[in-house]
C-alpha positions in Angstrom: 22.9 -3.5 -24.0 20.2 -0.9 -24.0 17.6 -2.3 -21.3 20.8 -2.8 -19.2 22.1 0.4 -19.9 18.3 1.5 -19.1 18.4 -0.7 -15.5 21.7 0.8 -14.2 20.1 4.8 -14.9 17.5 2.9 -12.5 19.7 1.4 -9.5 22.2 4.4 -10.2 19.5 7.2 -9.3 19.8 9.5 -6.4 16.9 8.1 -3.8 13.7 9.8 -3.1 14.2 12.2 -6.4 11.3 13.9 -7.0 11.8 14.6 -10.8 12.5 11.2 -11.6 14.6 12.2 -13.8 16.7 8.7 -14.6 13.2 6.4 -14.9 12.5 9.1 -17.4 15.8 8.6 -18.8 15.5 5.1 -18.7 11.8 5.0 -19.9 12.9 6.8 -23.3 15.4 4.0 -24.0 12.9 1.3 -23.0 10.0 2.2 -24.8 12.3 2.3 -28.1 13.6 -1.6 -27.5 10.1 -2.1 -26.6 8.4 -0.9 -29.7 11.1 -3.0 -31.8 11.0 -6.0 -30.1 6.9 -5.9 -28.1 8.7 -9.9 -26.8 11.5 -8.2 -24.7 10.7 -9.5 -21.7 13.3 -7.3 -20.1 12.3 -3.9 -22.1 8.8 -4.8 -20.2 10.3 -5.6 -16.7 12.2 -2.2 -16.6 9.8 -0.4 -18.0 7.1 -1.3 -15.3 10.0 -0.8 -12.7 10.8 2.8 -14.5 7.1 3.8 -13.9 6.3 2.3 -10.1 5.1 5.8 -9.2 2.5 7.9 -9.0 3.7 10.3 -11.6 4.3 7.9 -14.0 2.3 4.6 -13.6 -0.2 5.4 -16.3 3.2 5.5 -18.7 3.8 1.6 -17.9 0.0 0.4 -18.1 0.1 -0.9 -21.7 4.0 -3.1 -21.1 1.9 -4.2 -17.9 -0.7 -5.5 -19.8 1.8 -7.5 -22.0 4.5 -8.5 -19.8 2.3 -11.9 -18.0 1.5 -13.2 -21.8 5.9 -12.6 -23.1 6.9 -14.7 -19.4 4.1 -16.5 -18.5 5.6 -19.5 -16.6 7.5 -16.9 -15.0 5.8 -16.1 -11.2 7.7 -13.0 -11.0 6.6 -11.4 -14.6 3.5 -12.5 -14.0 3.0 -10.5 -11.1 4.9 -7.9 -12.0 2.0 -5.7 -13.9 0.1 -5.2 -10.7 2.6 -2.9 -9.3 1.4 -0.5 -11.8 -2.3 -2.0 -11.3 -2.0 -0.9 -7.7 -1.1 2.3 -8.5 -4.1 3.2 -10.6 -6.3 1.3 -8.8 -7.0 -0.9 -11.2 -8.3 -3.8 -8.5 -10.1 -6.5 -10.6 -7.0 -6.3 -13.1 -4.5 -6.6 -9.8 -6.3 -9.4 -8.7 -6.2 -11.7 -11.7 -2.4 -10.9 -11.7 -1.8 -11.9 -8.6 -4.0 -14.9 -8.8 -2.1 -15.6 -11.6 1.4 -15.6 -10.4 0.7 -17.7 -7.5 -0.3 -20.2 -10.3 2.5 -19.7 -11.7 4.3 -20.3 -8.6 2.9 -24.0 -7.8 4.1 -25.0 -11.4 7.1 -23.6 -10.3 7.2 -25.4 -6.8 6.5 -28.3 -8.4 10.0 -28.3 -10.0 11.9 -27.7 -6.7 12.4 -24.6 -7.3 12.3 -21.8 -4.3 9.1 -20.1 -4.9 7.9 -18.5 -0.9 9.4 -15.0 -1.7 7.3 -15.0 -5.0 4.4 -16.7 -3.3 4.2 -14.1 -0.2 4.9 -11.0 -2.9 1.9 -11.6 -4.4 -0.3 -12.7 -1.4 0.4 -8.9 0.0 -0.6 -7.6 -2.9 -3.3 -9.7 -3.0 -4.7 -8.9 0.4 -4.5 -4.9 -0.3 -6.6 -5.3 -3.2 -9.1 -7.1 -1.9 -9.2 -4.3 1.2 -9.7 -2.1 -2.0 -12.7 -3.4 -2.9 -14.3 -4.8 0.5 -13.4 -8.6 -0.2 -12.7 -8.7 3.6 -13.0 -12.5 3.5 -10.1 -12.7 1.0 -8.4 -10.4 2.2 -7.9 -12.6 5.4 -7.3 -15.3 3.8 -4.1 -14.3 2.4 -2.9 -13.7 6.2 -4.6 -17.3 7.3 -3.0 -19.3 5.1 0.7 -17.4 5.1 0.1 -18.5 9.2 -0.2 -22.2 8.0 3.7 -22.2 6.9 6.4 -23.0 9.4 8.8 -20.3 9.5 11.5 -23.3 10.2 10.9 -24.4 6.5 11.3 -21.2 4.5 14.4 -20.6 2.7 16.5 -19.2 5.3 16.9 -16.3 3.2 13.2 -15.9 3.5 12.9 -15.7 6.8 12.7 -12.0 8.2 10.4 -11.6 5.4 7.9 -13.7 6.7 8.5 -12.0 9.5 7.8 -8.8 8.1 4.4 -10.1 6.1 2.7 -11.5 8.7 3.4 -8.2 10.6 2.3 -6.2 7.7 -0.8 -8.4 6.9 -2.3 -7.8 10.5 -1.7 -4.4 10.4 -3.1 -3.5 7.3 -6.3 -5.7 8.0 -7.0 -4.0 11.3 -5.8 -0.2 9.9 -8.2 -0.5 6.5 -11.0 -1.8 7.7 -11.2 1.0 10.2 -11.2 -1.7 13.1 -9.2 0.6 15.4 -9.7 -1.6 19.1 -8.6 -4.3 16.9 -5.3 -2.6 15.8 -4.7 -1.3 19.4 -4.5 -5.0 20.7 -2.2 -6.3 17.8 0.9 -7.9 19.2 4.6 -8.2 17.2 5.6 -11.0 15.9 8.1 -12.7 18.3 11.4 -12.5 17.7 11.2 -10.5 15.0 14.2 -7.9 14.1 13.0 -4.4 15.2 12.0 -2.8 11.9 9.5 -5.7 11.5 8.0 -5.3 15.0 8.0 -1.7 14.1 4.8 -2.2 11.7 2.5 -3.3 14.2 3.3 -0.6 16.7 2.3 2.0 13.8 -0.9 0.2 13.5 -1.4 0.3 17.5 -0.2 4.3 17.4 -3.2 5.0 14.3 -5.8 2.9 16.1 -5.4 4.7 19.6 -5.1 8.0 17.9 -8.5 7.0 16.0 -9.8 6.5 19.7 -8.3 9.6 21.5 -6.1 6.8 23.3 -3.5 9.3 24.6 -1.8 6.2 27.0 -2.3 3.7 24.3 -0.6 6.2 21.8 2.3 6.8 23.9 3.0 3.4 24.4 2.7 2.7 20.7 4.9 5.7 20.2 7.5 4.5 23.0 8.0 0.7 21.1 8.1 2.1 18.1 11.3 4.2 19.4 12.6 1.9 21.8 12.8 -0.3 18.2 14.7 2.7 16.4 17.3 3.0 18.9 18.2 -0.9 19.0 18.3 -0.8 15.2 20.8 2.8 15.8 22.7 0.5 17.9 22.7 -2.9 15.7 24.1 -3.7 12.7 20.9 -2.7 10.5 21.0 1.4 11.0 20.6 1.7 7.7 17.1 0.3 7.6 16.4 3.6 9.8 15.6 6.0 6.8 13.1 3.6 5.0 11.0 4.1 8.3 11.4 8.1 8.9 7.8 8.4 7.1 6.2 5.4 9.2 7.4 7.1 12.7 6.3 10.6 11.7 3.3 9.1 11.3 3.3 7.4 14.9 4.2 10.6 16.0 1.3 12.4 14.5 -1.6 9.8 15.7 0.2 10.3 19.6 -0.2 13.6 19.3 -3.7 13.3 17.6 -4.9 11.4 20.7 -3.3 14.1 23.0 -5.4 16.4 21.3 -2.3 18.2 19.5 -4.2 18.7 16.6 -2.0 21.6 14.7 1.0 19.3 15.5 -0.7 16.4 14.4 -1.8 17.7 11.0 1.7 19.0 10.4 3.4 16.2 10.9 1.5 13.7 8.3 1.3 17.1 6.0 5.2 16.9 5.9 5.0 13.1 5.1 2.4 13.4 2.9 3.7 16.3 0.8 6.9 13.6 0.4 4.6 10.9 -0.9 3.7 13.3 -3.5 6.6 13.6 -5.0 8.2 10.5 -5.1 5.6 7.9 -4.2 5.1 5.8 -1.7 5.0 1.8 -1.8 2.2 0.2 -4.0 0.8 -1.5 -1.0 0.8 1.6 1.7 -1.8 3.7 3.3 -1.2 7.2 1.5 -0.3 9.9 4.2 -2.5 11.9 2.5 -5.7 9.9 3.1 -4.8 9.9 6.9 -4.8 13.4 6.9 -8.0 13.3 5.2 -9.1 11.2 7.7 -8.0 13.4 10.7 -9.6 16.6 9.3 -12.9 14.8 9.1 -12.4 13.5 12.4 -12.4 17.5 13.7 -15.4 18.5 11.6 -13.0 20.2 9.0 -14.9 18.9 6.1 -14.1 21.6 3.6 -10.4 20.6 4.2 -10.4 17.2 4.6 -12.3 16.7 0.8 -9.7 18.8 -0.3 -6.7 16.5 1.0 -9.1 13.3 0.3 -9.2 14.6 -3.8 -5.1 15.3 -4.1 -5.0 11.5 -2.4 -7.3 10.2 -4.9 -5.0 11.7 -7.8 -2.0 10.0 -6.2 -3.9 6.9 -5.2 -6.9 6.3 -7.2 -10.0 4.2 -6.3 -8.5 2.9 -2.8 -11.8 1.9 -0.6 -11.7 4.8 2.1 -10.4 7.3 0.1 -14.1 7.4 -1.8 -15.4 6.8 0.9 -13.9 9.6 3.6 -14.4 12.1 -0.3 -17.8 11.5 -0.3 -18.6 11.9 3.6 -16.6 15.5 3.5 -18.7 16.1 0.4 -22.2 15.1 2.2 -20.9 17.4 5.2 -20.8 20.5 2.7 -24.1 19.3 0.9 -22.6 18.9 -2.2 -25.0 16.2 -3.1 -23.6 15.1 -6.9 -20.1 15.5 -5.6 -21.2 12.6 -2.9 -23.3 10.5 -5.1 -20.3 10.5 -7.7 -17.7 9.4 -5.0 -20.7 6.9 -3.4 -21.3 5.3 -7.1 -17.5 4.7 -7.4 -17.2 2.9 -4.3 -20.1 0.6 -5.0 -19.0 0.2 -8.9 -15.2 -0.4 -7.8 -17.0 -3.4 -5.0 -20.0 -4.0 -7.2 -20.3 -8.7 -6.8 -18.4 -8.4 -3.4 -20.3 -10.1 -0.5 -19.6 -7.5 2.5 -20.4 -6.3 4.9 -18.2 -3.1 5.5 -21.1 -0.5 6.7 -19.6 2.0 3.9 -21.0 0.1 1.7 -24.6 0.0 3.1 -24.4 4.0 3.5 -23.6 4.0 -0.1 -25.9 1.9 -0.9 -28.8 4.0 1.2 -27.5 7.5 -0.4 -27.6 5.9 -3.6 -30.9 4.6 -3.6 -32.6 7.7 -1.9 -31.4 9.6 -5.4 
């Protein structure tokens, strides 16, 4: 009765509250069952679910760590700890759950059961982790072989979702790894509902943006809208507020690429200052690091290593968040500051082959020490 009574507080919370004050609520009561009963599979479910934000993911790191051993031929529980290993950066540790849980999910296949949701979960969290730590290779290999299923054969249930990670998966792949021509020339996924098609048009609005692509921009910028009103129109308006912090962001890169810099920077400073307080999802490029980004971009690097430190609180250990720190840091000649940001990088992707060009500049700082 108590870790139900603990998952309504969660599903009865006001949205976007930046206290948290009902996972806190919720927390308190789990963490009792938990410590009576350490086998509650559900006390360590809700618990990770009470703590899937930045303020309180270190608070759900040690049911994490035990929830995959109470569940294990459970895909779903044994994925569920790297929600909170995404949010400390915890890559190798995401990884093996992941790994894990699509393990876990063959076993399960093998029974009949309906396992593509579970299987595609854990693929994108997958890919962002390997982005993490410059395991490029893997990283497309999640979207290679999600392209090997035939949308036809998913559960029908399933579908859209597919949908929406094969859009995500290109985006992200082309966004993180800096690949910006690549991003512009992504294309949507046929077919696919509005708010799906939306995610590669952010991807096309940051990568011209990135290139002072003012036309590209717009027309990034235009889709992007066009999609908003069909949705306004349709019977899924109420997908529209999950994507006010994605189109801000459109906004911001066209007007980056315009050259509007002071309306650029406010716009992702609104969005970022959101993230902040109640999160943003596990498997997201923090606002914050893009306005890192675009204050390094205008030789602003006293600013930008101040926005790239608050994102590295928020969102620890993610790939070009060390790596945009400890650029800004070079650019003031704070050496140690650097080399501490440069060592992180290489320790977080130390056994990788890659060859991201971060890395090598790391490498080079590091060994001229």
């Amino acid at each position: 009765v108590a870790v139900f009574y603990a998952l309504s507080l969660l599903a009865s919370g006001p949205s976007g509250d930046p206290t948290h004050a009902n996972a806190r609520k919720a927390l308190a009561i789990l963490n009792k069952v938990f410590a009576e009963q350490p086998d509650h599979p559900g006390a360590a479910h809700y618990i990770i679910h009470s703590c899937d934000n930045p303020q309180m993911a270190s608070l759900g790191l040690a049911a994490a760590r035990e929830y995959a051993a109470i569940a294990p031929a459970s895909a779903h529980a044994v994925h569920m700890p790297s929600h909170i290993f995404a949010r400390l950066g915890l890559w190798q540790e995401d990884i093996a759950s992941n790994n894990a849980a699509l393990r876990a999910t063959d076993k399960m296949a093998a029974m009949h059961l309906h396992v593509m949701h579970h299987r595609m979960h854990s693929m994108d969290f997958l890919q962002y982790a390997y982005l993490q730590i410059g395991d490029d290779a893997n990283a497309k290999r999640q979207y290679d072989e999600l392209a090997k299923y035939n949308r036809a054969e998913i559960e029908p249930d399933y579908q859209d979702y597919y949908d929406e990670m094969l859009s995500g998966y290109a985006a992200l792949y082309a966004v993180e790894r800096r690949q910006w021509k690549d991003a512009v020339a992504l294309q949507p996924v046929a077919g696919a509902k509005p708010n799906i098609q939306a995610m590669t048009y952010w991807a096309r609005a940051v990568g011209a943006g990135h290139l002072h692509d003012a036309a590209a921009a717009q027309d990034a910028l235009k889709h992007y809208e066009d999609g908003l009103e069909a949705l306004r129109k349709g019977p899924y308006a109420y997908l529209l507020d999950g994507l006010k912090n994605d189109h801000q962001e459109v906004r911001a890169w066209a007007a980056y690429a315009e050259g509007k810099n002071d309306e650029a920077l406010r716009l992702l400073r609104s969005v970022a200052d959101r993230q902040d307080k109640v999160g943003k999802a596990e498997v997201e490029i923090p606002a914050r690091e893009m306005l890192a980004d675009m204050l390094l971009e205008m030789n602003r690097p006293k600013d930008a290593l101040a926005e790239y430190e608050v994102s590295l609180k928020t969102d620890p250990n993610r790939f070009n968040g060390l790596y945009g720190a400890a650029q800004a840091a070079e650019k003031l000649q704070q050496k140690a500051k650097a080399a501490g940001y440069y060592s992180q990088l290489l320790k977080n992707c130390q056994g990788v082959n890659s060859d991201r060009p971060e890395l090598e500049q790391a490498k080079t700082v590091m060994a001229a020490k």
